[in-house]
N, C-alpha and C positions, 0 to 999 in steps of 0.2 A: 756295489753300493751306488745309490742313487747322486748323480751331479749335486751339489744345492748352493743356490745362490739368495742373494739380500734384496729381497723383492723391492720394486719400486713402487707397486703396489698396492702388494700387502701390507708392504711395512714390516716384514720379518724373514727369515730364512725358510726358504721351501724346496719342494723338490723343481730343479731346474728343467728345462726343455732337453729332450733329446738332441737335437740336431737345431741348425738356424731356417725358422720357418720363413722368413724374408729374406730380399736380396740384400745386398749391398751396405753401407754405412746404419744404417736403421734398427737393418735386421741382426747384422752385429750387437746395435745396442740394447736388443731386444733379445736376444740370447746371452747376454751377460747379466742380464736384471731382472729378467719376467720369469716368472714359476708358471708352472703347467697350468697351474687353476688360472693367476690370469692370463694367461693368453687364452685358456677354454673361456672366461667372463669378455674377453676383445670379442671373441668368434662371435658369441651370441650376443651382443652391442653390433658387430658388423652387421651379422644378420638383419639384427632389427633396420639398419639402417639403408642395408641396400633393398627390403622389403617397401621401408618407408616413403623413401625417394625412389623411389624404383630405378635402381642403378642398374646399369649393365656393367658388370665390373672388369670386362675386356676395353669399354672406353677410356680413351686415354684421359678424359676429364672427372672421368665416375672414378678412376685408381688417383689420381692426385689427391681428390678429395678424400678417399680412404687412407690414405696415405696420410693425407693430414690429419684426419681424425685420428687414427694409430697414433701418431706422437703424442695430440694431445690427451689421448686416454691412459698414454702411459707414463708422460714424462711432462705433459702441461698441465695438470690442476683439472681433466677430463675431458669427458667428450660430450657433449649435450643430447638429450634427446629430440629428435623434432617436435615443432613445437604444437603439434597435431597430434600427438603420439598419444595411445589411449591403450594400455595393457589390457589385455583380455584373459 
């Protein structure tokens, strides 16, 4: 039987992450709160993001700033899209 946790998210109970995808204090709080689906909705927001700004996400300025997006997308009220950003 699948983990399930009280999404912070979703807003309801879903099937929880396997394992803690991030390090440290964060990613703890992000394997106690995040369902599968969002952390797959983080993935493809990252995406778009390191696409957008053209991160290199091995720098150590381009992971702070994913870093901070991650909280705010999970735990602050979101994460913005740039302000360029034009879906295709």
């Amino acid at each position: 039987m699948p983990r399930t946790v009280n999404c912070v998210l979703l807003k309801t109970q879903a099937e929880g992450l396997d394992y803690q995808t991030y390090p440290g204090p964060l990613g703890k709080r992000i394997f106690d709160n995040v369902s599968k689906q969002a952390w797959q909705q983080w993935v493809a927001h990252q995406t778009m993001l390191i696409n957008e700004y053209r991160l290199t996400p091995i720098e150590p300025k381009a992971r702070q700033f994913l870093e901070a997006e991650m909280e705010k997308f999970f735990f602050g009220g979101g994460s913005d899209k740039p302000p360029d950003y034009k879906a295709t």
